[in-house]
C-alpha positions as CSV (number, residue, x, y, z in Angstrom):
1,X,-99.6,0.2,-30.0
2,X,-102.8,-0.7,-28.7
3,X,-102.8,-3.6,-26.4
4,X,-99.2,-3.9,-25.3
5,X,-97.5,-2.8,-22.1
6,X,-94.0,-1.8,-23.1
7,X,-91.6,-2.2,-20.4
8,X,-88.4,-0.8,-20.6
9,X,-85.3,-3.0,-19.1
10,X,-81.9,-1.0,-20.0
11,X,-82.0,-0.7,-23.8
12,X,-84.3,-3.6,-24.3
13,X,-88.0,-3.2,-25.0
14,X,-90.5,-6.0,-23.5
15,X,-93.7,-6.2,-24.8
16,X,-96.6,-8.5,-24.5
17,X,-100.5,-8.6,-25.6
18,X,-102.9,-8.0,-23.5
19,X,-104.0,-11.4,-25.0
20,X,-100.9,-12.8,-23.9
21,X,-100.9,-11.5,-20.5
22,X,-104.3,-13.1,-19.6
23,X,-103.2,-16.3,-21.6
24,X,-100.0,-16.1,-18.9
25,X,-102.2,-15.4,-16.1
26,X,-104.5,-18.4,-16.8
27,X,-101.5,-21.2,-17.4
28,X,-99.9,-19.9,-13.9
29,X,-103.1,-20.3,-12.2
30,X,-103.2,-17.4,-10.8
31,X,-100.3,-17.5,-8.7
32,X,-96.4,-16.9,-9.2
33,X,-94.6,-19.2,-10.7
34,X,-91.9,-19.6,-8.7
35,X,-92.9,-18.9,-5.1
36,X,-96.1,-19.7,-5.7
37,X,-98.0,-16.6,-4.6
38,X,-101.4,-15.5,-5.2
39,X,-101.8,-12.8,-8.3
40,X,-104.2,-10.7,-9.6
41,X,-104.4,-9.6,-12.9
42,X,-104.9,-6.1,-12.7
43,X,-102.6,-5.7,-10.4
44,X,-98.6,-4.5,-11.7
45,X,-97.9,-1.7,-9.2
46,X,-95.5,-1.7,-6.4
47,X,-97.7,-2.0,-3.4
48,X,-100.3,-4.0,-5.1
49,X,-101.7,-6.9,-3.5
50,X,-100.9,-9.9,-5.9
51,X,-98.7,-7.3,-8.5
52,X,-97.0,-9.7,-11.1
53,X,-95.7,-9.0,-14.5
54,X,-95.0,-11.6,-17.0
55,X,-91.6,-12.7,-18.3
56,X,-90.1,-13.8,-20.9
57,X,-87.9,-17.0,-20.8
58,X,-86.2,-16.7,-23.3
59,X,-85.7,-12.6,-23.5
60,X,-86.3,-10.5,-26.8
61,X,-82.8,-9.8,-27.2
62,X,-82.0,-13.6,-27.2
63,X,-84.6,-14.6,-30.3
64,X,-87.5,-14.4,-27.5
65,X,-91.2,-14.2,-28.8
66,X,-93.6,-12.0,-27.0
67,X,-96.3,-15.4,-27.6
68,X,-98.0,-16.2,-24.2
69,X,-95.9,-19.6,-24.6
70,X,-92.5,-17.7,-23.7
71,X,-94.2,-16.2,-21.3
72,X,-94.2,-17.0,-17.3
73,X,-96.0,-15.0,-14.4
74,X,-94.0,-13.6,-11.4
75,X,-94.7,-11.7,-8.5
76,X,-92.7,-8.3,-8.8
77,X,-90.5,-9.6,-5.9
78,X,-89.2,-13.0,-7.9
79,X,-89.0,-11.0,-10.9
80,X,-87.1,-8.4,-9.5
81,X,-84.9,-11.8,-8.7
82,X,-84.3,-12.3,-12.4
83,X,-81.3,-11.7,-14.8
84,X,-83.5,-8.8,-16.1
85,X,-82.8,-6.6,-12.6
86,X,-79.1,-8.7,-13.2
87,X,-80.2,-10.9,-10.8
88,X,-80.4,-14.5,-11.1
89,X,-83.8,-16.6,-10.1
């Protein structure tokens, strides 16, 4: 699939466009949106300055679309805090 990053969560499958991603990236500003930290969009590595990767709100598994509009960016330290890691936010 070109254009997607598939990230794998247990048995679940998360997938958004590269389209999507930017689109994310854009409506958060820039930053996380929940703490508020400054992103960049390149960056999705542990270790990165500004790493984020975008999540869904409403997840695949639940009747979630992969559309930038279910889509919210988080650093990787407030999405490690989400119900995906089996954490709650």
């Amino acid at each position: 699939m070109i254009g997607l990053d598939l990230i794998l969560y247990g048995d679940t499958i998360m997938a958004f466009s590269e389209r999507a991603k930017k689109d994310i990236f854009d409506k958060a500003g820039g930053r996380c949106e929940h703490c508020g930290k400054m992103l960049c969009f390149d960056n999705h590595e542990e270790g990165e300055r500004g790493a984020w990767e975008p999540h869904h709100r409403v997840a695949r598994a639940s009747g979630g679309s992969d559309l930038a509009s279910n889509g919210i960016a988080l650093c990787l330290a407030c999405h490690k805090q989400t119900y995906s890691y089996g954490k709650k936010l």
